[in-house]
N, C-alpha and C positions, 0 to 999 in steps of 0.2 A: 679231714686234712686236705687242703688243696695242694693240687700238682700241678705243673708247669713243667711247657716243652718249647724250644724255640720255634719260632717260625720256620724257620727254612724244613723242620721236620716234618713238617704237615702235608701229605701227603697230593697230588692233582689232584683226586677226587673234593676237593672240600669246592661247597658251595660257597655261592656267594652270599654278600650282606643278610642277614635278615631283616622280613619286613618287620620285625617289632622293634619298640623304640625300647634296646638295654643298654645299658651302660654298666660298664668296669666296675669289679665293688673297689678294683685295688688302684688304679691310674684314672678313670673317670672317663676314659675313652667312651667311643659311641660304636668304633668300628668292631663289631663282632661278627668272627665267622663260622658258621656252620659246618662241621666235618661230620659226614652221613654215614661213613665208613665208618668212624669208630662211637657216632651217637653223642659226640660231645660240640658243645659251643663254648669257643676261644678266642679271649679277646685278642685283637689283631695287632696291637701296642705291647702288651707287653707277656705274651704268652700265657695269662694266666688262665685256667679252664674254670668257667663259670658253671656251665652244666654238664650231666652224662645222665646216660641213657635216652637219650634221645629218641623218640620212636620217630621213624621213616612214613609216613602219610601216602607215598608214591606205592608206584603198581609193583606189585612183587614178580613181574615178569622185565626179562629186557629183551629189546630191540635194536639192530644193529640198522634198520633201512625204515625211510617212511610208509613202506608197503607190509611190512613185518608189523611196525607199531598200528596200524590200521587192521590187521587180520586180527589181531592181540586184542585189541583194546574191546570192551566189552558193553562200555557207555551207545545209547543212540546219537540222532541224530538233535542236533541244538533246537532250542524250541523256537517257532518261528511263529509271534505277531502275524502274518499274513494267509494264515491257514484259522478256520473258523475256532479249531479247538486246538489250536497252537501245534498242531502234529504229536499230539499226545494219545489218540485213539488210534485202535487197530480197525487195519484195515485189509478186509477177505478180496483175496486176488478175484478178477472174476473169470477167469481160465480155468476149466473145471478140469486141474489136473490134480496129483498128489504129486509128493515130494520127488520123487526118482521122475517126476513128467508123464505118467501113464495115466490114459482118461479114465475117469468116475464111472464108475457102475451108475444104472438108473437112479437105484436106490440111494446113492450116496451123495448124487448129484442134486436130487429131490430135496435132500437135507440142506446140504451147504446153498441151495437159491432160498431156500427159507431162513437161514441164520445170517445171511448178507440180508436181504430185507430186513429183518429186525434191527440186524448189527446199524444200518444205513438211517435207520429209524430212530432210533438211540442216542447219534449222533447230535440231530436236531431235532431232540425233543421239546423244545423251550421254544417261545417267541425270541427271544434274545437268542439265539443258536441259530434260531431259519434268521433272523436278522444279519445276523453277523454271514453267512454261510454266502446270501445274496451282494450281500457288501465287498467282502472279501474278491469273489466273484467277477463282480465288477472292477474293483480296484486294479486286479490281476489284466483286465482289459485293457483297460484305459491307460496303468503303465506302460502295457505291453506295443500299446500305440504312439505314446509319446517318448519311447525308447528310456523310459525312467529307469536308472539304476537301484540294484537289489536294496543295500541303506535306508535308501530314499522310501523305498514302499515299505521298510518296517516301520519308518517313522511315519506315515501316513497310518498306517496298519494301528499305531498306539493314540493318535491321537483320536481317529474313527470309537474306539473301545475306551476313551475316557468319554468322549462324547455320549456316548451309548448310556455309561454312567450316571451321568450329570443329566441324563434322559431329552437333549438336545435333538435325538434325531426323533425323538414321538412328533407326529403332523407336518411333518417333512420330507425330502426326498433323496431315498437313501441316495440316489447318483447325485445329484446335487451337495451333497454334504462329504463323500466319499472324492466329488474331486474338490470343495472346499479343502480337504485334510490333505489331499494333494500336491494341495496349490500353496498351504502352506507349508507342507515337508521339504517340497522344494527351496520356497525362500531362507528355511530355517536352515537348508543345508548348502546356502549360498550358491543354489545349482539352479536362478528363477526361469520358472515360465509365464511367458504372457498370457494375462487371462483371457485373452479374446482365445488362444489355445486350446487351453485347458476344455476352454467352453463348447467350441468344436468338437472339440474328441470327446466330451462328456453327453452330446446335445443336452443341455442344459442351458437355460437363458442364462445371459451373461450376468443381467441385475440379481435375477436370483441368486447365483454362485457366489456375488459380491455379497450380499445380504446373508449366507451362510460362513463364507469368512471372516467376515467381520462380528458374526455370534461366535464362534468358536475364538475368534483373540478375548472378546469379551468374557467368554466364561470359564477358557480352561487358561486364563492368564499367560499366553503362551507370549514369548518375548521372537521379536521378529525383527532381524535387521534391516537396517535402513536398506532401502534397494540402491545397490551400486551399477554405474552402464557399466563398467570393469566386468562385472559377472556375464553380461552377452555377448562379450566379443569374440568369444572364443568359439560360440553354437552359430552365431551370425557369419564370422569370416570362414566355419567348416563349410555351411549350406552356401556360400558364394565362390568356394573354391582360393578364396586368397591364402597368399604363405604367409610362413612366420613373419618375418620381416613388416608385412603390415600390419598384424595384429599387434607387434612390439608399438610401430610409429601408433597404433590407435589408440594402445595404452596411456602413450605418453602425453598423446593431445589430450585425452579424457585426466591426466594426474594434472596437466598444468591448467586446463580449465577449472578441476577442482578449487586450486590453489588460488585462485582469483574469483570465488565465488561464482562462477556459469553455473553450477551445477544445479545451484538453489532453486527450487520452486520448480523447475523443469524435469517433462518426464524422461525417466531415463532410458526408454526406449528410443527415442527420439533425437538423446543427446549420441547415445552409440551408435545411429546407422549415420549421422551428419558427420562422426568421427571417423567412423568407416569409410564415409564417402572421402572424405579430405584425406586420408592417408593415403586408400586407392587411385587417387590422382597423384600424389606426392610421389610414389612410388612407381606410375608408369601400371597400372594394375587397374584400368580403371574399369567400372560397375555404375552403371547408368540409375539416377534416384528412383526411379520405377523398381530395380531389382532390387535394390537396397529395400526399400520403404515397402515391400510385398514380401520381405524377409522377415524383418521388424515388427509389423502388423501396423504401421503407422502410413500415416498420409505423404506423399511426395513435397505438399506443400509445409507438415513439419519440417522434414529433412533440407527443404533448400534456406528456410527460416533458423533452423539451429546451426545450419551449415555456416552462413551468414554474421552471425552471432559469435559465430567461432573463429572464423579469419577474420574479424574484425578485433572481435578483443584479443587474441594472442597475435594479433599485427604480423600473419603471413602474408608472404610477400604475394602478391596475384599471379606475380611471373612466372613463378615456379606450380602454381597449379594450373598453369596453361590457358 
């Protein structure tokens, strides 16, 4: 027999929506809500109680502070892409102490450097294990030099381990392919670096790096946005010291260039430090094409070229750039 209660009895404790798609056997509604208190699910139109007994999936302990729910909780830690066996193996401290901090007798110490050896051995016993272990390795580098955020290197980290897959890296070079997945993590996550960068911090020839990007779009079908200048203006006017203010005007010249086709066929590194340079005049902030064009990775004779192109077709007046 079904029973019903009104809303307003339903106690704070009820959760919200569920994620599955029910609906009302009796109004048709869709709004049903979960009360974990009493194990039942009730439609939110017109009170009628769809289910009971409910079972609770959550931790049979409660916490009142995020330090308490952290002592509590009993899960590790998340699996992390950028560790060679995803941070899923243990790992023997190598401070020969025991639990309370008191050092190891001869004998016990003797054991535990034998059992870290083995354990250390275990790890990477497979060619694909020392593969990945070097890679990793490296990637852990070479972020760490180009100030890449944590995201960014797990999505470098997955696509390195489809590659591996797809057996891309056999007769190749694992730094060269680990900043190819780099270099692509970045673009994918609209955060670009210039490959003459990349290449630098990877010492990796630039042709080659190119030549392993462009196999990895080809085989792991990876979808990669158009490069936007909009994405450098922000790492170009940190490394020049400009304020908000001309980042905004550099925006705007780079949206209304858009808008008039400049953009097209031009690199857009090129197109961002000529945008840079005409804001930073506009604004009284000015950065001489030398600083600009050694920021960028481009030529001075780009910048005064796109510069050029750019007060011409958006018809700024000359006066006001001085």
């Amino acid at each position: 027999m079904d029973r019903t209660r009104g809303a307003s009895d339903r106690k704070s404790t009820v959760s919200d929506v569920s994620s599955e798609p029910v609906t009302c056997s009796e109004c048709g509604s869709i709004s049903v809500v979960e009360d974990m208190t009493r194990g039942e699910r009730v439609c939110g139109e017109c009170g009628l109680v769809l289910s009971d007994h409910r079972i609770d999936t959550g931790a049979e302990w409660r916490a009142f502070s995020s330090e308490e729910s952290d002592a509590r909780s009993r899960v590790g830690a998340p699996v992390r892409y950028t560790v060679h066996d995803k941070g899923l193996s243990t790992v023997i401290d190598w401070r020969d102490r025991d639990t309370s901090g008191k050092k190891l007798s001869p004998t016990r110490r003797s054991e535990i450097y034998r059992l870290r050896k083995w354990q250390i051995r275990s790890r990477v016993h497979s060619s694909m294990d020392r593969n990945l272990a070097q890679a990793m390795s490296e990637l852990e580098r070479l972020s760490s030099q180009l100030g890449i955020p944590g995201p960014i290197r797990e999505l470098a980290a997955l696509l390195y381990r489809k590659s591996i897959i797809k057996k891309l890296v056999r007769g190749r070079s694992i730094e060269a392919m680990v900043a190819a997945t780099l270099y692509a993590a970045c673009r994918i996550r609209l955060k670009p670096r210039p490959l003459d960068e990349v290449a630098d911090a990877s010492r990796v020839d630039k042709k080659k790096l190119g030549q392993c990007y462009r196999l990895l779009l080809r085989s792991l079908s990876v979808k990669i946005p158009l490069s936007n200048p909009i994405d450098y203006i922000s790492r170009f006017a940190s490394q020049l010291s400009l304020s908000s203010p001309v980042q905004l005007r550099t925006v705007e010249i780079l949206q209304q260039s858009r808008a008039i086709g400049l953009t097209i066929g031009r690199d857009p590194l090129g197109l961002a430090a000529a945008a840079i340079y005409v804001a930073s005049i506009m604004l009284d902030e000015r950065r001489t094409q030398r600083e600009i064009a050694e920021v960028a990775r481009v030529t001075e004779v780009t910048v005064r070229n796109r510069y050029k192109e750019i007060v011409r077709k958006l018809g700024i007046d000359s006066m006001s750039l001085g």
